[in-house]
TORPA-487479 format. One line per 5 residues: number of its first residue (from 1); their letters; for each residue x, y, z of N, C-alpha, C. Coordinates in steps of 0.001 Angstrom, whole numbers, plus 500000, padded with zeros to 6 digits. Layout:
# residues N
NUM) a) X Y Z X Y Z X Y Z  ...
END
This chain:
# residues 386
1) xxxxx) 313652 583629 482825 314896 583061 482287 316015 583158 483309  316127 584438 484277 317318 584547 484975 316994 583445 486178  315976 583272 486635 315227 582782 488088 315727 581729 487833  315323 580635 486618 315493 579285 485533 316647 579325 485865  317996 580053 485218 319533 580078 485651 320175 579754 486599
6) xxxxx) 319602 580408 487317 320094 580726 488925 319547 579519 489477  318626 578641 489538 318124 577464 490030 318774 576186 489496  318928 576345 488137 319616 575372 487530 321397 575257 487794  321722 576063 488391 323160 576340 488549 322886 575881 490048  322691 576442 490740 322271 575884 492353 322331 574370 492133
11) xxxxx) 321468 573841 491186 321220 572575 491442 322452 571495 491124  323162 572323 489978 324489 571641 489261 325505 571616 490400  325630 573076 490889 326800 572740 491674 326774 573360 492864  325892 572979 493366 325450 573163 494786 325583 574519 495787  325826 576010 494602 325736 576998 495505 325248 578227 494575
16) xxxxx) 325121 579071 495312 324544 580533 494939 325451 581318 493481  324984 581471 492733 325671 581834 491637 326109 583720 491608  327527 584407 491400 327550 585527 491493 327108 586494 490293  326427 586120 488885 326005 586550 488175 325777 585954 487234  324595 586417 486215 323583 585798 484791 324373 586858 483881
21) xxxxx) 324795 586399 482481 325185 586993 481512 325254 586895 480328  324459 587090 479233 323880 586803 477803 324644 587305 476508  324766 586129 475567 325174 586871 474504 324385 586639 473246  324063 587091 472218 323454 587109 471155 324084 586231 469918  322891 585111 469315 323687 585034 468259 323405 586089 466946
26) xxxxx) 323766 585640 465967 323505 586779 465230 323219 586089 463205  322056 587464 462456 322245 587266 461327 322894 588390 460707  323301 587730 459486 324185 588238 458927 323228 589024 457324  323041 590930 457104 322358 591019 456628 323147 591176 454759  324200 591759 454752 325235 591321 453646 326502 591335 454368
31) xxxxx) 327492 590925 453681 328893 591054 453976 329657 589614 454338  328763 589072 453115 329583 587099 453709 330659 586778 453275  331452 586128 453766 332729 585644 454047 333998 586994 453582  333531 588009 453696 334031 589458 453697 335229 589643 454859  334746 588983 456001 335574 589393 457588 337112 588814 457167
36) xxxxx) 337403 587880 457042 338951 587157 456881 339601 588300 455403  339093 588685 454925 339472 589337 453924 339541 590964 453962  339280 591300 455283 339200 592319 456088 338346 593791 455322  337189 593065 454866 336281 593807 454279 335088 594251 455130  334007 594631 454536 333008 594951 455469 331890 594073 455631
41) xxxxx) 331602 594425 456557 329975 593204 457065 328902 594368 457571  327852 593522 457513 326571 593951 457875 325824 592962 458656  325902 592672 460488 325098 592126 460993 324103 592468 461892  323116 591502 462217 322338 592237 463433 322151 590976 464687  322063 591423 465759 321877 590649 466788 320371 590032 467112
46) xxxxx) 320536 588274 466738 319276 587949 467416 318513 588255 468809  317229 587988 469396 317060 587954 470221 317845 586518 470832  317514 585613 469745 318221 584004 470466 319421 584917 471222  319850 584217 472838 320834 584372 473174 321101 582885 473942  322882 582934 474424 323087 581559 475557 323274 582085 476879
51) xxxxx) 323419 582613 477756 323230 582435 478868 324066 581901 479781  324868 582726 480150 325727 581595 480892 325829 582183 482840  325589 581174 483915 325644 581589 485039 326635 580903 485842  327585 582069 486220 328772 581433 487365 329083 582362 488487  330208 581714 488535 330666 581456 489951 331973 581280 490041
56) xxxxx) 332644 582310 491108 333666 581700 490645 334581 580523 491999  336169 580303 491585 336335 579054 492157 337956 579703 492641  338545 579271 493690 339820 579394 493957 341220 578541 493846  340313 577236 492913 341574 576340 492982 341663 576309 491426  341290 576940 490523 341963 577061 489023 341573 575905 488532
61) xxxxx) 340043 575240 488656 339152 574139 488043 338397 575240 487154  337943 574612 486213 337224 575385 485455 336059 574064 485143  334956 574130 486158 333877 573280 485494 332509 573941 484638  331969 573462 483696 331568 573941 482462 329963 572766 482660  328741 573204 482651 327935 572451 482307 326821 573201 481582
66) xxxxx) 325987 572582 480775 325269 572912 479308 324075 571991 479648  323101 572520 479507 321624 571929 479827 320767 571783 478083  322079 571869 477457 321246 571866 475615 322413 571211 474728  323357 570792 475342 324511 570067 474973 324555 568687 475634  324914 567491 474592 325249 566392 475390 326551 566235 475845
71) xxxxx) 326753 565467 476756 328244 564950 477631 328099 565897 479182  327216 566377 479038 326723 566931 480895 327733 567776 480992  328532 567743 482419 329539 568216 482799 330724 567819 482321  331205 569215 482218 333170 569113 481841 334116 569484 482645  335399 569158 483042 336026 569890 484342 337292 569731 483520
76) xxxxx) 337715 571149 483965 339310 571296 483017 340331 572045 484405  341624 571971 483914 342407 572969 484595 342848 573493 484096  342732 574736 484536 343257 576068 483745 344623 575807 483477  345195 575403 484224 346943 575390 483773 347314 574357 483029  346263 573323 482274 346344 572191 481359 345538 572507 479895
81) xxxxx) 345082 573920 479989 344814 573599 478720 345593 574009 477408  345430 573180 476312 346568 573913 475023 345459 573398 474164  345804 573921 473031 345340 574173 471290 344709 572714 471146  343484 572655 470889 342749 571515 470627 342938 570381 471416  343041 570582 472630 342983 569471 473540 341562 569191 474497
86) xxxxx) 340628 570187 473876 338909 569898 474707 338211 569682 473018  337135 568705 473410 336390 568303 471824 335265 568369 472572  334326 568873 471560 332821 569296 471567 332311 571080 471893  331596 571294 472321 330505 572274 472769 332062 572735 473595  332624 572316 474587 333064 573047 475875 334408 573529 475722
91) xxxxx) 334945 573258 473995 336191 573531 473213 336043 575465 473834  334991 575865 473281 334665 577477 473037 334577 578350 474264  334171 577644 475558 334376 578226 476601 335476 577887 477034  336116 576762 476924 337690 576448 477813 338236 577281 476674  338475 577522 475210 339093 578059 474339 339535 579692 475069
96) xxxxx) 338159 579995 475528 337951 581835 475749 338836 581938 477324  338724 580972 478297 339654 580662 479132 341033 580497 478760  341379 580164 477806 342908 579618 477503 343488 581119 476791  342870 581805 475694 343207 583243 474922 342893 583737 476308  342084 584518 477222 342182 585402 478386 343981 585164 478897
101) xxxxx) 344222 584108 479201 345755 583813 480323 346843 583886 479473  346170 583367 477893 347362 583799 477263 347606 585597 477208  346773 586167 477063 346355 587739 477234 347382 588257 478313  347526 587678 479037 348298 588591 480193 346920 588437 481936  346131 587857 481250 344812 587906 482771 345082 587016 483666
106) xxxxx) 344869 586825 484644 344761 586117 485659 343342 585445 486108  343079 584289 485631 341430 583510 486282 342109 582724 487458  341051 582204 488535 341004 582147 489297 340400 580524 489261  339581 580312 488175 338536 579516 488178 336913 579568 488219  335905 578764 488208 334863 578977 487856 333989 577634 487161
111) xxxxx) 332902 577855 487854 331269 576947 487693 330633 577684 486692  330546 577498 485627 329654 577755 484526 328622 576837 484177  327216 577304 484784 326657 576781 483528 325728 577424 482141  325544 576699 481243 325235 577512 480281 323726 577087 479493  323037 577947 478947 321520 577840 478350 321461 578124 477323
116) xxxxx) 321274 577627 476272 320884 578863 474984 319919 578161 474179  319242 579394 473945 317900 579140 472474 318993 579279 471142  319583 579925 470873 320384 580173 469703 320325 578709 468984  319985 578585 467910 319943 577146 467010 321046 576621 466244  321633 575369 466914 322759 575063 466834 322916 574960 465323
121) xxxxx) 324266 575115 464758 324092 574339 462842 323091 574929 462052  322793 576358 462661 322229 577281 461861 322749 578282 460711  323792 578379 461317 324592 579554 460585 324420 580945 461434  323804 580859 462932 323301 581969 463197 324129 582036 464307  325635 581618 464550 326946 581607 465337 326457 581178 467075
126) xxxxx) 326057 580272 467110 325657 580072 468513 326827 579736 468933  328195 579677 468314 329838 579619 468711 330424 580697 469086  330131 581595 468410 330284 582951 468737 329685 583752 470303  328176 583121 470034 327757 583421 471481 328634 583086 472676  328644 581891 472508 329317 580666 474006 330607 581594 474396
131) xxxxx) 331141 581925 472988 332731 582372 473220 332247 583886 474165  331450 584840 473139 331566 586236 474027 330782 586090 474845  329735 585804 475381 329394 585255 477265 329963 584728 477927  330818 583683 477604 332023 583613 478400 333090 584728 478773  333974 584907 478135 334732 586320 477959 334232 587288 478627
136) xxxxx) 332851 587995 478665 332679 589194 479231 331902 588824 480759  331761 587428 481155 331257 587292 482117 332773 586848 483617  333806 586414 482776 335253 586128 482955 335976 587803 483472  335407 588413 482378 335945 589948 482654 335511 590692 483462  333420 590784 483493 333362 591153 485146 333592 590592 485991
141) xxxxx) 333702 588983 486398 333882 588753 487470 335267 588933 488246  336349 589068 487256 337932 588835 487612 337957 590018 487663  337676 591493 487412 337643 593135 487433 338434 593119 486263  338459 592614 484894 339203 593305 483440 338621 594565 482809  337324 594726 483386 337004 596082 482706 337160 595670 481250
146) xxxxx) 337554 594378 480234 337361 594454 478807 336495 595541 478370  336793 596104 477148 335820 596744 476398 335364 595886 475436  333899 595771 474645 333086 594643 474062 333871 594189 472511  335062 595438 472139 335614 595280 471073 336719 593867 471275  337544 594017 472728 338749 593410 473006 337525 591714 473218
151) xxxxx) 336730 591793 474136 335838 590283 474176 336162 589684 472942  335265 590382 472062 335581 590075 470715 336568 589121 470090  337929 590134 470200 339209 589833 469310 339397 588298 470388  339497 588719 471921 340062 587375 472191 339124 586051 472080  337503 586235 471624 337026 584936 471506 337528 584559 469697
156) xxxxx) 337483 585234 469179 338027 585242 467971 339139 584277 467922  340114 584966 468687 341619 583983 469234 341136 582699 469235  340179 582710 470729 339878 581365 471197 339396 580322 469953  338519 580839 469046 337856 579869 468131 339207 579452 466723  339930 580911 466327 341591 580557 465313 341941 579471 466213
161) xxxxx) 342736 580021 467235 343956 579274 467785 343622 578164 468552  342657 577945 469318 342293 576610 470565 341007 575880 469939  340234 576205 469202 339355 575302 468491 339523 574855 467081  340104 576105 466542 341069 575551 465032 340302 575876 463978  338905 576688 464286 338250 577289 462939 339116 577847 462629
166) xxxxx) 339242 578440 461793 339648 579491 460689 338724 581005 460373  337796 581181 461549 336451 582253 461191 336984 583712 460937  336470 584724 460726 336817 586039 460782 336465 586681 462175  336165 588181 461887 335982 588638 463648 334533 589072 463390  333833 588913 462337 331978 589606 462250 331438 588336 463008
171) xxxxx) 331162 587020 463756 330310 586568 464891 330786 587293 466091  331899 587394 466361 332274 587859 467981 331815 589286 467671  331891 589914 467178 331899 591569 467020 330096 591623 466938  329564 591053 466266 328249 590794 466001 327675 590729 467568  328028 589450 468032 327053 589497 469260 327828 589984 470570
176) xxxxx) 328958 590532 470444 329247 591818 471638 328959 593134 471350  328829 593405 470136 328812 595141 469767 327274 595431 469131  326612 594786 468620 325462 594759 468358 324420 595968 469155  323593 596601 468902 322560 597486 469699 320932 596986 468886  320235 596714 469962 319147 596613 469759 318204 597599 468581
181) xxxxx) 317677 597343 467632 316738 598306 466889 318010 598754 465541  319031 598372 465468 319970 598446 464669 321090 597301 463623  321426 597999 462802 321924 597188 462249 323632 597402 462172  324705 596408 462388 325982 596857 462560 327096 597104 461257  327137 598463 460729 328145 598105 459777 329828 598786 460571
186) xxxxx) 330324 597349 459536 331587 596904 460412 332678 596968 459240  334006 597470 459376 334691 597699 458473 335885 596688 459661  336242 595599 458718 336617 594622 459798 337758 594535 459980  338819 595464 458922 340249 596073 459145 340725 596559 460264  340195 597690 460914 340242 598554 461667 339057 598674 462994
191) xxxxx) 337571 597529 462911 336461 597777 464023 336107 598778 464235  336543 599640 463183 335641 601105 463023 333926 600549 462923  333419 601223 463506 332115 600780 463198 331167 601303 463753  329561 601437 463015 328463 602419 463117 327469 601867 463335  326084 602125 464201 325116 601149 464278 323848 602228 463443
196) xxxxx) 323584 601568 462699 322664 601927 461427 321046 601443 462083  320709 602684 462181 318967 602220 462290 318570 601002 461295  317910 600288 462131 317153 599315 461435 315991 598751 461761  314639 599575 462011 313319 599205 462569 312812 599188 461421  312745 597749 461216 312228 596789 459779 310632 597393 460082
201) xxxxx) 309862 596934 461320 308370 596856 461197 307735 598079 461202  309157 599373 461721 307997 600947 461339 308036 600913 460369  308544 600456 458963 308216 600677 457860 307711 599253 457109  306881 598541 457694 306183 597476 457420 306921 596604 456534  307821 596266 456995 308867 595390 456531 309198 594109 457365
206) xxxxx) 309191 592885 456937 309808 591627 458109 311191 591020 457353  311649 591069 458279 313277 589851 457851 313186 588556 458101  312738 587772 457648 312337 586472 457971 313703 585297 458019  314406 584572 458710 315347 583732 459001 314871 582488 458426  314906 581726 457880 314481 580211 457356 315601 579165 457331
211) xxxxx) 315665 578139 459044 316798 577386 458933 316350 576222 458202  317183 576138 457863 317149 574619 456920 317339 573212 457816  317739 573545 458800 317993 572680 459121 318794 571452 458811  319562 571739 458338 320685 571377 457335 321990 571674 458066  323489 570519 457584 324793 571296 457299 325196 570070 456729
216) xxxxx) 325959 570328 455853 326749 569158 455099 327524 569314 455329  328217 568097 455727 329214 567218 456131 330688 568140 456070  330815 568104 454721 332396 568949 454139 332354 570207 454836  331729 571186 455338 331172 572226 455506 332182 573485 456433  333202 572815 457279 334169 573238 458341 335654 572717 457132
221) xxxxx) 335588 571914 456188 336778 572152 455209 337251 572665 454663  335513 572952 453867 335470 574091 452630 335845 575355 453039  335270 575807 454124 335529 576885 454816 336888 577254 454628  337712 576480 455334 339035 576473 455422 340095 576550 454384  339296 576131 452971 339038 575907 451680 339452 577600 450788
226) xxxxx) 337914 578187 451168 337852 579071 450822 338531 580429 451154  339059 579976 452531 339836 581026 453145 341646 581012 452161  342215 580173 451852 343055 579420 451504 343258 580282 450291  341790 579779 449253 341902 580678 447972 341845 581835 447525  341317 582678 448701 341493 584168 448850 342830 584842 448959
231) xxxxx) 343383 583539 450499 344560 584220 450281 345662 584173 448605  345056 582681 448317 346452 583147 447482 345828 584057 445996  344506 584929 446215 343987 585255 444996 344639 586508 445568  345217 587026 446657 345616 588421 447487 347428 588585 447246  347805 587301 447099 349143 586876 446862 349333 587009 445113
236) xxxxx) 348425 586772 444616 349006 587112 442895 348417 588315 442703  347896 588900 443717 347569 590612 442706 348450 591229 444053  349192 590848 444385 350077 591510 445363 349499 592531 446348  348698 592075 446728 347692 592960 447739 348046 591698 449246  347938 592535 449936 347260 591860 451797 346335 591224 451741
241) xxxxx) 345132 592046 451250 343913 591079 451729 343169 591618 450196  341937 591192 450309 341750 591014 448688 340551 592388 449384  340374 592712 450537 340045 594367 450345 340499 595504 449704  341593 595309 449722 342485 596405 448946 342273 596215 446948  341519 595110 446807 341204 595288 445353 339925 596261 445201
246) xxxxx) 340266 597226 444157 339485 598188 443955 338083 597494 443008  336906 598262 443590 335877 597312 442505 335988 598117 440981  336301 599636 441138 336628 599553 439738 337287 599056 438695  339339 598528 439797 339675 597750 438551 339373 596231 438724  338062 596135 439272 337809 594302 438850 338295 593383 437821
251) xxxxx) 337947 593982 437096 337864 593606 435539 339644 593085 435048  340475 594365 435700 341468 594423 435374 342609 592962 435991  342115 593379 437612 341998 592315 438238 341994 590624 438174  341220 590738 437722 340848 589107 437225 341475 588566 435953  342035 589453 435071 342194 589094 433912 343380 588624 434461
256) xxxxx) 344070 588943 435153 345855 588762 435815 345345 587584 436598  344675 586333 436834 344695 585043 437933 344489 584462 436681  345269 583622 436801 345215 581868 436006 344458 581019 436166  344035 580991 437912 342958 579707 437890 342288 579871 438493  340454 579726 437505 339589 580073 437304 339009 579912 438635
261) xxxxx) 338785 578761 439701 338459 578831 440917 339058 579810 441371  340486 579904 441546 340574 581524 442617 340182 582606 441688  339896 582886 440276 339552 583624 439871 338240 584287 440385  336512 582955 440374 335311 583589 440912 335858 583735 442566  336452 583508 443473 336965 583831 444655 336509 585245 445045
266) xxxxx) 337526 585966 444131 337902 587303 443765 336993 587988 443731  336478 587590 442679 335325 587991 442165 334231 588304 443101  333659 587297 444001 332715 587214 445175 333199 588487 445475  334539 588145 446436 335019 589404 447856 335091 590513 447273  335435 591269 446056 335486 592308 445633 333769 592959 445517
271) xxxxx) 333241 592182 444979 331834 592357 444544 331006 592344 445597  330899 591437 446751 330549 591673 447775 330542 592920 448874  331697 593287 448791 332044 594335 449229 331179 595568 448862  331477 595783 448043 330086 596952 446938 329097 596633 447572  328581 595473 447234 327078 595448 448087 326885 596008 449132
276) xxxxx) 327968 595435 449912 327959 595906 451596 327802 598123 451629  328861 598106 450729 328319 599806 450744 327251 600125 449818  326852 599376 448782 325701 600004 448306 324150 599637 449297  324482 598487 450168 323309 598389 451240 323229 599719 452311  324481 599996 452499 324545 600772 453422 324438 602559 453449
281) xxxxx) 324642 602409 451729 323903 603981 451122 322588 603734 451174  322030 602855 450862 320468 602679 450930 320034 603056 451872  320307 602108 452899 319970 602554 454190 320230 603631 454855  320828 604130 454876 321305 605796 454938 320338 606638 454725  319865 606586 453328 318589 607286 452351 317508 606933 452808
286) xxxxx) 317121 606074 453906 316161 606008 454246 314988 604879 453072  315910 604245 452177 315505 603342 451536 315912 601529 451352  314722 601567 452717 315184 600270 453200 314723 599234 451603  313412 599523 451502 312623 598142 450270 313795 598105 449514  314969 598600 448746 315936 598762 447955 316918 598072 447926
291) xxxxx) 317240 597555 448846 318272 596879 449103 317523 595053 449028  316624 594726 448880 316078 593736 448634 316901 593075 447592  317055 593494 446083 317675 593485 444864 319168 593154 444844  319830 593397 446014 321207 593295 446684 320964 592069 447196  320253 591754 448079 320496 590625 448702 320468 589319 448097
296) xxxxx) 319738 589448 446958 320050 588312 446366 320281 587990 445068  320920 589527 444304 322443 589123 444007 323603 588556 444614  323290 588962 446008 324567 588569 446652 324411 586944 446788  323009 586142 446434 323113 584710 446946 324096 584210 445851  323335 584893 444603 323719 584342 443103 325430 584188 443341
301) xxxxx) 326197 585454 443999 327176 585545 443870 328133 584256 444474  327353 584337 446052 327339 582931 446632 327543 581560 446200  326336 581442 445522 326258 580216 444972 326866 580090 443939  327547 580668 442558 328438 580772 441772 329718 580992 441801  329955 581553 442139 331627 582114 442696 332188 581818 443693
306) xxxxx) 331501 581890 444913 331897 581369 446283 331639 579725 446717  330690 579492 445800 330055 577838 445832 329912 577485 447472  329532 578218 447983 329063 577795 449128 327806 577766 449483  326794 577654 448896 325423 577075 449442 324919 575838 448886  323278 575343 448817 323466 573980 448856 321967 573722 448403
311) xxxxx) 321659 572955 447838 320581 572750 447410 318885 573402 448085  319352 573150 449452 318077 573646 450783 317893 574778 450379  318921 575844 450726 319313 576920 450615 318924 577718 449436  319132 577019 448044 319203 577520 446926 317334 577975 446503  317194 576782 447515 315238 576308 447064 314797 577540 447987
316) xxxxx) 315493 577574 448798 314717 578807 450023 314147 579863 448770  315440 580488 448492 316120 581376 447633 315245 581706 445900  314575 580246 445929 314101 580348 444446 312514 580459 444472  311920 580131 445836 310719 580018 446168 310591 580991 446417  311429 582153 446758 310735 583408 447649 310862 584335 445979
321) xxxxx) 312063 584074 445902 312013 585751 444863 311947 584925 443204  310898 583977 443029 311114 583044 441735 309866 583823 440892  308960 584691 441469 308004 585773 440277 306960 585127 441126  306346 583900 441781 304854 584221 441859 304527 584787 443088  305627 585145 444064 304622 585679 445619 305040 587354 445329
326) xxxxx) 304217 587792 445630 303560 588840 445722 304225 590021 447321  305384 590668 447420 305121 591450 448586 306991 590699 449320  308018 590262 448205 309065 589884 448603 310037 590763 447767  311017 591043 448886 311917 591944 448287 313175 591699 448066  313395 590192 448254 314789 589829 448365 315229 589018 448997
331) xxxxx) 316417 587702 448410 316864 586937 449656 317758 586537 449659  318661 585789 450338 320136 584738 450154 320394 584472 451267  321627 583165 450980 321443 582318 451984 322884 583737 453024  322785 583199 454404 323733 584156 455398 324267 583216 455929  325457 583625 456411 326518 582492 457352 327363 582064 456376
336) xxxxx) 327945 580997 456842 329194 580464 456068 328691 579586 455152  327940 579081 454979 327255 578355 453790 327201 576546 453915  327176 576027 452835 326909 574312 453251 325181 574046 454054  324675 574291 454012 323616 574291 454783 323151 575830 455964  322554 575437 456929 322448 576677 457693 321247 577558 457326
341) xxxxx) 321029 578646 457227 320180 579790 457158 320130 580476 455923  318832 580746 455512 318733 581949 454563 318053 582782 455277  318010 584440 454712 317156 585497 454651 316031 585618 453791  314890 586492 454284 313762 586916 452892 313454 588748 453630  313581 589403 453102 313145 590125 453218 311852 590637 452295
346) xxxxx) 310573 590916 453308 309635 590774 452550 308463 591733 453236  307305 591980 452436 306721 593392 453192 305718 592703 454044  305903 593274 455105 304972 592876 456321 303427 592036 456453  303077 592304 455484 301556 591472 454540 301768 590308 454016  302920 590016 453770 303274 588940 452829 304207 587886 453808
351) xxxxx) 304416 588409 455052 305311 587418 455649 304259 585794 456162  303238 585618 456658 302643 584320 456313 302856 583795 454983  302150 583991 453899 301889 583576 453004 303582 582919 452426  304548 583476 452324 306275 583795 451792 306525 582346 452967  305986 582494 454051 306593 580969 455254 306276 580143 454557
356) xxxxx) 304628 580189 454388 303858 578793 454063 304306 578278 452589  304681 579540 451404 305211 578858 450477 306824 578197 450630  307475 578408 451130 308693 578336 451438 308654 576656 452010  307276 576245 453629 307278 574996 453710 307070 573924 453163  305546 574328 451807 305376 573322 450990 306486 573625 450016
361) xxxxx) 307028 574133 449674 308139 573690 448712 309156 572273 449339  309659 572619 450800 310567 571792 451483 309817 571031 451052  308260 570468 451310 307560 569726 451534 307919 568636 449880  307405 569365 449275 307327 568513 447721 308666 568285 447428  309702 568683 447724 311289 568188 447683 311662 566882 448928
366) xxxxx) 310952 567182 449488 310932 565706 450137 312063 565765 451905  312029 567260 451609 313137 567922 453046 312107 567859 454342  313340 567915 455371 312092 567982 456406 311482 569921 456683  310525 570013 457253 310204 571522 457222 311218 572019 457923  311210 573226 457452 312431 574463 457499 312097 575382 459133
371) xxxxx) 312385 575471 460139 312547 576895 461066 312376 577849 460268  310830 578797 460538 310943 580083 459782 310450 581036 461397  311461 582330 461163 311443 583222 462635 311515 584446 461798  311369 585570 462622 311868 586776 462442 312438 586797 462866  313862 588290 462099 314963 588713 463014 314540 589531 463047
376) xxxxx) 314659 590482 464565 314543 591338 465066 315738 592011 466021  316594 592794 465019 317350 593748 465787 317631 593371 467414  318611 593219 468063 318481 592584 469279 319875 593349 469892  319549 593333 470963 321567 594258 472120 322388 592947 471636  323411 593177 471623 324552 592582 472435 324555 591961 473621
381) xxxxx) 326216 591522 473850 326283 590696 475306 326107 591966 476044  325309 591133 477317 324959 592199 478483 325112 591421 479666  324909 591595 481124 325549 591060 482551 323734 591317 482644  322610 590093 483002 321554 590299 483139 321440 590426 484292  322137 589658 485389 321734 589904 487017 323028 589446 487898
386) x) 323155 590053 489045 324401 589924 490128 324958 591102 489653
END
């Protein structure tokens, strides 16, 4: 993969590249749409990573090329870029360029090009990647010394402020802070945060990923949507963020909102939350199969209250844990929803059989077949060579 890099960059822009540097995308094991609401998450780092190899430049060009993206090469100047003025794929790396200078840094310029397996319109943040391989490959080469927390916050920036999502900070934090063989719980207030053993297969366990291959259309609205109704469900119970609602007085909670959409809102992020610590007592106890039962309550919660998943999704969801397979412990869809990815967690014996039912279902619904992978615990961004 690095040899591949380093040749393919030679060939783009005609010289020796000063370093290879990877970032992870990532799944998400509970804790959805939790981050903007400054609650907790639970992710882990794919092996999928993107890859990015540069070089740098002295006249403050910033050229950008992608061997898995269309429109080839991009060439920007650093001292021209502002808030949504690059469209496509090369928004997220000029974005992470534009938050660095706003930062107080100094770039120089730079030949990027970039690789990634990460599956685009998955739900499995291959945006997130682009942003923190950029960022921490920007930071060794210019001497910032960033720490993987600060990468983070400023690709975060880059994707709020210069691309115009609206996301939280669990993708950037996900695939910079991530440790291999673990799972990340993240308290997203403060980036306090612990990496929780998570070796699914010593205890004959698989996490199975199933993309749908899917995203509907509305999908970057709703989002924006849902962020919207939180806040103002945080604004009538006079709280900051709807973390600060206690899950004991839920009840109490809800009875005080008028309208019933921001009401299940509420409902989700408060309730979600619980999950996230009752997954994370589990796991603690050394009782991974347990948390199966969580995960997909949490779809139900999803798909009712949060209304963000989607027919694909729902079928993943009903085929795995619907009573006839044998050796499944749980599932729901992960990511921001509209299409994208579900989970199955399921016991190591049963992971063929749980795929193959999962494809003929797509099959007799008339979908095209689904991406089914394992996740496997994976590092963070790392500097692979130079």
């Amino acid at each position: 993969m690095t040899g591949a890099a380093v040749e393919a960059h030679q060939e783009t822009f005609g010289g020796a590249p000063e370093g290879v540097w990877a970032a992870p995308g990532r799944v998400n094991l509970i804790g959805e749409h939790t981050d903007y609401n400054e609650g907790f998450v639970m992710p882990l780092a794919l092996p999928h990573t993107t890859t990015a190899t540069v070089s740098r430049r002295a006249d403050r060009l910033l050229r950008l090329h992608s061997r898995d993206m269309p429109g080839g090469q991009v060439e920007l100047r650093l001292d021209e870029l502002r808030p949504r003025s690059v469209a496509g794929w090369a928004a997220y790396p000029a974005g992470v360029a534009w938050a660095l200078q706003q930062a107080g840094h100094e770039l120089t310029g730079a030949d990027v090009s970039f690789s990634s397996n990460v599956p685009v319109g998955a739900g499995l943040s291959s945006s997130a990647a682009l942003e923190v391989v950029t960022a921490l490959a920007f930071s060794d080469l210019q001497g910032l010394g960033l720490p993987a927390e600060r990468l983070a916050r400023l690709s975060q920036v880059a994707e709020n402020d210069f691309v115009g999502m609206p996301c939280g900070i669990l993708d950037q934090m996900a695939s910079a802070c991530c440790d291999a063989g673990h799972v990340l719980y993240l308290d997203t207030r403060d980036l306090h945060r612990r990496q929780v053993p998570f070796a699914m297969a010593l205890e004959g366990l698989r996490l199975l990923v199933v993309d749908t291959r899917v995203k509907h259309s509305h999908a970057d609205g709703a989002y924006a949507e849902r962020r919207a109704q939180c806040e103002a469900g945080a604004r009538a119970l006079g709280v900051g963020y709807l973390r600060d609602v206690p899950f004991e007085g839920l009840d109490e909670a809800l009875a005080r909102l008028g309208d019933p959409v921001v009401r299940r809102r509420v409902r989700h992020i408060v309730t979600e939350n619980r999950r996230v610590e009752r997954v994370i007592e589990l796991l603690d106890a050394g009782r991974a199969r347990e948390i199966g039962p969580i995960l997909t309550e949490g779809h139900a919660s999803l798909r009712d209250d949060f209304e963000v998943s989607c027919p694909e999704l729902d079928l993943v969801v009903a085929t795995a844990t619907g009573g006839g397979l044998a050796g499944v412990l749980g599932a729901r869809m992960t990511g921001g929803g509209f299409g994208g990815s579900a989970i199955v967690l399921v016991e190591e014996s049963a992971a063929e059989t749980v795929g193959k039912a999962i494809g003929d279902a797509f099959a007799a619904a008339g979908h095209a077949a689904p991406r089914i992978f394992e996740a496997i615990p994976s590092a963070g961004a790392q500097r692979l060579a130079g």
